[in-house]
PyMOL Python script that loads the backbone (N, CA, C, O; Angstrom):
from pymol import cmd

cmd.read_pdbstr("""\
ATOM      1  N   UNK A   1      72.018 122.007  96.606  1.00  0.00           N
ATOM      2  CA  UNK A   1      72.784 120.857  96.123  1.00  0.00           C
ATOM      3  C   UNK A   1      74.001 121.348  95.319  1.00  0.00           C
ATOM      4  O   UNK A   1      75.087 120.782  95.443  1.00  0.00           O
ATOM      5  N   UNK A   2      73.822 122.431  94.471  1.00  0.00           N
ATOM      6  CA  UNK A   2      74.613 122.716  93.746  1.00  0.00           C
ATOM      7  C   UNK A   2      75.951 123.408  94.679  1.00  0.00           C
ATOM      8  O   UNK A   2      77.106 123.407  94.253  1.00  0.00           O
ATOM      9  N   UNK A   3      75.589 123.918  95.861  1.00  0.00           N
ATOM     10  CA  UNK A   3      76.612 124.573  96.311  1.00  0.00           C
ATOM     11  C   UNK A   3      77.482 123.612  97.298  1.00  0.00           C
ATOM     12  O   UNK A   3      78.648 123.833  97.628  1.00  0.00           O
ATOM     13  N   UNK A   4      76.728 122.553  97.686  1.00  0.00           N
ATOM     14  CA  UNK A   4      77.317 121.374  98.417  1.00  0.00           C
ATOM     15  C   UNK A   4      78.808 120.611  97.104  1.00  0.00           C
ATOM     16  O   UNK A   4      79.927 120.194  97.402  1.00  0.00           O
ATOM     17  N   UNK A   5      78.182 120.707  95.808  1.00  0.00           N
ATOM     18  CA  UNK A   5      79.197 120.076  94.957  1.00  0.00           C
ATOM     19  C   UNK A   5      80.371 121.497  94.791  1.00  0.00           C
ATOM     20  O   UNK A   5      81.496 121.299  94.331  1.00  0.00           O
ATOM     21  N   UNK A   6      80.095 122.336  95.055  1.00  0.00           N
ATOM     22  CA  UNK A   6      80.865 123.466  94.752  1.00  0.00           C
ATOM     23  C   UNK A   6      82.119 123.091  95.873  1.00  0.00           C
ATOM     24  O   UNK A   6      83.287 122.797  95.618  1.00  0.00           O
ATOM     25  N   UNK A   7      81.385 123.221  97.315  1.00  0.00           N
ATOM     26  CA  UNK A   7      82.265 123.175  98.499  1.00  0.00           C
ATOM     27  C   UNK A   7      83.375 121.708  98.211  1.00  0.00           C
ATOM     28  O   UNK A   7      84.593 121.744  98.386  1.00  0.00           O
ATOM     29  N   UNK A   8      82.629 120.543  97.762  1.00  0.00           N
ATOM     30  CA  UNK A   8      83.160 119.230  97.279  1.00  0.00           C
ATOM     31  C   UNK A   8      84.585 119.153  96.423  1.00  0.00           C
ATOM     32  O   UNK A   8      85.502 118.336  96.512  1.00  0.00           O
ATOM     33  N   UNK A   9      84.398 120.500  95.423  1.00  0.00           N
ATOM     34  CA  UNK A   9      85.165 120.474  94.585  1.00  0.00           C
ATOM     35  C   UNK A   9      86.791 121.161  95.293  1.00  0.00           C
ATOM     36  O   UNK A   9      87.954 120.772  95.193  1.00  0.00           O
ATOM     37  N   UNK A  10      86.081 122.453  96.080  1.00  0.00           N
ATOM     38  CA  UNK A  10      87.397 123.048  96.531  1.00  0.00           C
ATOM     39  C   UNK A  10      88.172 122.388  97.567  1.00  0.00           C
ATOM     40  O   UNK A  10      89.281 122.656  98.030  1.00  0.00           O
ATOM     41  N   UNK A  11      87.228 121.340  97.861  1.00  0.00           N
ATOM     42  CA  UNK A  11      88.083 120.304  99.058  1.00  0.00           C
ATOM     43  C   UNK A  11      88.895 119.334  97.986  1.00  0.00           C
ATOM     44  O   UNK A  11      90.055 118.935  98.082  1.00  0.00           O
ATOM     45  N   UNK A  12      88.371 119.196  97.416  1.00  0.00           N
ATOM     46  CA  UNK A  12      89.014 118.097  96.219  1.00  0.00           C
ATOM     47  C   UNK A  12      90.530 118.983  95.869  1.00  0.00           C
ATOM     48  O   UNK A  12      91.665 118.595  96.145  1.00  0.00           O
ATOM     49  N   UNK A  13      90.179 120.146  95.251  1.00  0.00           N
ATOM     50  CA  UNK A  13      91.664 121.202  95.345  1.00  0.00           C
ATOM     51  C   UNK A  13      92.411 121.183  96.280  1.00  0.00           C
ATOM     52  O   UNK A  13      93.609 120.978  96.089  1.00  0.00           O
ATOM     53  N   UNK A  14      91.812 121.430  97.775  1.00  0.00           N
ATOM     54  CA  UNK A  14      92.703 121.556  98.810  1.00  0.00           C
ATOM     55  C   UNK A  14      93.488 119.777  98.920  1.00  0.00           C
ATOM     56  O   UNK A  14      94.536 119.668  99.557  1.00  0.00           O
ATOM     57  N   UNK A  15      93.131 119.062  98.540  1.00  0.00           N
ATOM     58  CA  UNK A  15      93.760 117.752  98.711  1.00  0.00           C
ATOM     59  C   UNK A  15      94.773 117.889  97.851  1.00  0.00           C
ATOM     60  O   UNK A  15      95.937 117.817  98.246  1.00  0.00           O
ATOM     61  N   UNK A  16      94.511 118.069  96.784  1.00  0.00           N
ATOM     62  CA  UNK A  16      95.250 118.008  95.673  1.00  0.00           C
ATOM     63  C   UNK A  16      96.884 118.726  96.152  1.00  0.00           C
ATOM     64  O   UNK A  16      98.083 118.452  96.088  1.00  0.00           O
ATOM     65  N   UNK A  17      96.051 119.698  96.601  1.00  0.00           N
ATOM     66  CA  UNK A  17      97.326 120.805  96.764  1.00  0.00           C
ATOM     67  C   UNK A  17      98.335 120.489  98.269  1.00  0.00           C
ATOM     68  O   UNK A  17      99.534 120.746  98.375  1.00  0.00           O
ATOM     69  N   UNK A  18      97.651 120.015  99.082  1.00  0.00           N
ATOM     70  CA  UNK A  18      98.051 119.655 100.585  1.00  0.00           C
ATOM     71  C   UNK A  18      98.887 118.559  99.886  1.00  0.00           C
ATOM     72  O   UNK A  18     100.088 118.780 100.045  1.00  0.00           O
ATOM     73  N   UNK A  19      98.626 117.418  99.143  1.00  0.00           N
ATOM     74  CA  UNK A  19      99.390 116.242  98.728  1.00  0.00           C
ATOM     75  C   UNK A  19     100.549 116.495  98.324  1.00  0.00           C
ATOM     76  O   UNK A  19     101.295 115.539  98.532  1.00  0.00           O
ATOM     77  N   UNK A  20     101.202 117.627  97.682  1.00  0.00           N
ATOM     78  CA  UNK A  20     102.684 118.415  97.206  1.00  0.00           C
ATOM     79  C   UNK A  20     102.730 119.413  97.718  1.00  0.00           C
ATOM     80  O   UNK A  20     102.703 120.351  96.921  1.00  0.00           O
ATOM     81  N   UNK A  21     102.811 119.771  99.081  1.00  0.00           N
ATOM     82  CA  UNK A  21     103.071 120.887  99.382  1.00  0.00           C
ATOM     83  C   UNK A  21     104.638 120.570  99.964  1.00  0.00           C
ATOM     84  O   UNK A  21     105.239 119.589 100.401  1.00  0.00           O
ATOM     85  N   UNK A  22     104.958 122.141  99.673  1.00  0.00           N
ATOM     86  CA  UNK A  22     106.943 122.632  99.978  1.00  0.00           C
ATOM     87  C   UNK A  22     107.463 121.289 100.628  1.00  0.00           C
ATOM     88  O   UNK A  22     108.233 120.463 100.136  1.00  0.00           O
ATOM     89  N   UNK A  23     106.813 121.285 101.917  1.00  0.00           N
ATOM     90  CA  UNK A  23     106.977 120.118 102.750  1.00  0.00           C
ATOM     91  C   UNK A  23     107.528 118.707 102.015  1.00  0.00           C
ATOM     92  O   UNK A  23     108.626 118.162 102.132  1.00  0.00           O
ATOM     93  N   UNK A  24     106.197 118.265 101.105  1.00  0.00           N
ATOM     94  CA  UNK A  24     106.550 117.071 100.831  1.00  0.00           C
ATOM     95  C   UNK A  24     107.661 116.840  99.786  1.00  0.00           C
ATOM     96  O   UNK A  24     108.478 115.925  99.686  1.00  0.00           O
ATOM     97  N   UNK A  25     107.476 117.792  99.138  1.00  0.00           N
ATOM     98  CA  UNK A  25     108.736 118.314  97.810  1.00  0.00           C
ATOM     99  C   UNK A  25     110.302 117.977  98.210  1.00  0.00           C
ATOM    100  O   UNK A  25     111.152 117.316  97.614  1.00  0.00           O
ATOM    101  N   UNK A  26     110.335 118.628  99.338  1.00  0.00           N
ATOM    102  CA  UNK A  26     111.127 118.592 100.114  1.00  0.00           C
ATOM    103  C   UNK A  26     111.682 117.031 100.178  1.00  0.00           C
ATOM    104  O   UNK A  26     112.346 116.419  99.341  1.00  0.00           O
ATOM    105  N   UNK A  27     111.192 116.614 101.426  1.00  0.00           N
ATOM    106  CA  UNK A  27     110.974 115.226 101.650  1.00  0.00           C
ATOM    107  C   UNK A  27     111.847 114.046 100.777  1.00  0.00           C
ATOM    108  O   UNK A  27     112.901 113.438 100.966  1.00  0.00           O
ATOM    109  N   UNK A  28     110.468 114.083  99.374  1.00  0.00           N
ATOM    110  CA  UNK A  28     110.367 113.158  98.349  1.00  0.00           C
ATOM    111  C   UNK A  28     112.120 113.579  97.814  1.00  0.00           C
ATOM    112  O   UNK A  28     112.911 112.654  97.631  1.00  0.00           O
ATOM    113  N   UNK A  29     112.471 114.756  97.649  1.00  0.00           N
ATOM    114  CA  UNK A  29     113.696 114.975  97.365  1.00  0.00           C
ATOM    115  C   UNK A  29     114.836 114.745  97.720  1.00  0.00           C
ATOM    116  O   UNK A  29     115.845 114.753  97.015  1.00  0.00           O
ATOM    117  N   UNK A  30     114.704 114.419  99.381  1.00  0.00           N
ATOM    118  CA  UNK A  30     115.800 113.722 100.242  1.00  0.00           C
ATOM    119  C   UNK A  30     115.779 112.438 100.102  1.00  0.00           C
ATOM    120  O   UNK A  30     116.791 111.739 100.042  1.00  0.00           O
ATOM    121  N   UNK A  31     114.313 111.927 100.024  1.00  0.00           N
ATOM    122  CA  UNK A  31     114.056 110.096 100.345  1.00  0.00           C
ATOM    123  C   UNK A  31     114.834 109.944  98.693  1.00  0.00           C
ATOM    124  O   UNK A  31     115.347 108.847  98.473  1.00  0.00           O
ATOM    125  N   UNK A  32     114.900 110.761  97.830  1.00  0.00           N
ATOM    126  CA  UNK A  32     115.348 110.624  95.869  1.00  0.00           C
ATOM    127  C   UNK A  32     116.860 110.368  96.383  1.00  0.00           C
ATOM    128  O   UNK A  32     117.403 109.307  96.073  1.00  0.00           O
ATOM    129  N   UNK A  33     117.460 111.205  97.065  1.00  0.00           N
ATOM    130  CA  UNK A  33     118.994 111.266  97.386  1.00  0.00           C
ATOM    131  C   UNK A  33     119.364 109.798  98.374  1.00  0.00           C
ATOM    132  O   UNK A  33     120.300 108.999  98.337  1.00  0.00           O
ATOM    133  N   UNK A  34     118.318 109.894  99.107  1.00  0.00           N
ATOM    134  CA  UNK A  34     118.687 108.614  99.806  1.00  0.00           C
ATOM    135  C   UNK A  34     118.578 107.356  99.461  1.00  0.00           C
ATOM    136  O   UNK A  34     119.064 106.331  99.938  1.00  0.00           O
ATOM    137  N   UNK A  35     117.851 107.564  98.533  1.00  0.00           N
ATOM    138  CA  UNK A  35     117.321 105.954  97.486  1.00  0.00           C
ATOM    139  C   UNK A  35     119.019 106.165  96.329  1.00  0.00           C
ATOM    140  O   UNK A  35     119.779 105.210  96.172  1.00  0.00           O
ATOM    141  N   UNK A  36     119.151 106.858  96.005  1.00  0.00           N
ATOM    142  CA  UNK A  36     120.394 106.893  94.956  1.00  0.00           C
ATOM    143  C   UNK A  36     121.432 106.430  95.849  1.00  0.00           C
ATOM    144  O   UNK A  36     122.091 105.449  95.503  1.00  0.00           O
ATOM    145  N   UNK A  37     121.709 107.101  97.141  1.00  0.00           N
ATOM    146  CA  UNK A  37     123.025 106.431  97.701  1.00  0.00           C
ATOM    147  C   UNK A  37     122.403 104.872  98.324  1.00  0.00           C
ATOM    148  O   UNK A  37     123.221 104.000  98.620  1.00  0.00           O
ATOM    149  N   UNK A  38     121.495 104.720  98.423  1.00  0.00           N
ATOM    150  CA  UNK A  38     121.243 103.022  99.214  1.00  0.00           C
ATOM    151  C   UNK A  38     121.553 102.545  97.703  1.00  0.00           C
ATOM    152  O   UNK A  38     122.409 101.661  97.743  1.00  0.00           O
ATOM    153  N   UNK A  39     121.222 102.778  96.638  1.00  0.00           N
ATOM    154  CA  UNK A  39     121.771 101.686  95.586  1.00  0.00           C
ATOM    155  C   UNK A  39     123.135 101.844  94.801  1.00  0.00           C
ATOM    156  O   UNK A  39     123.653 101.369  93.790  1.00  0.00           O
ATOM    157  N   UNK A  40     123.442 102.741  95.770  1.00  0.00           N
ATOM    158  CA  UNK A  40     125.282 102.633  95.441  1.00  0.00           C
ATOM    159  C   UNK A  40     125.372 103.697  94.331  1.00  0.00           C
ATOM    160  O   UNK A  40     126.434 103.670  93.709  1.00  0.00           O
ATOM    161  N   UNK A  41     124.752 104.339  94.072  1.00  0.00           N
ATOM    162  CA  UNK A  41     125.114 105.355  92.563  1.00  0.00           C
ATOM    163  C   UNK A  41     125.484 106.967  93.297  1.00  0.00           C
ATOM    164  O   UNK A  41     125.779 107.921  92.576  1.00  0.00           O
TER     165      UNK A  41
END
""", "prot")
cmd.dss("prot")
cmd.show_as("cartoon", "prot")
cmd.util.cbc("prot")
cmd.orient("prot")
């Protein structure tokens, strides 16, 4: 049991970490630039 919550946890990390990866950084940083010019600034 104990090693089932172990495996639980590092999946919990890997989410964590998959959720901001380079990729999305990226992304969120263009959609930031593109949200500033759609409201005119």
């Amino acid at each position: 049991m104990g090693d089932k919550g172990k495996k639980d946890k590092g999946k919990r990390e890997e989410q964590k970490k998959s959720q901001q990866s380079p990729k999305e950084k990226r992304k969120q940083k263009k959609d930031k630039k593109k949200s500033i010019w759609a409201t005119g600034g």
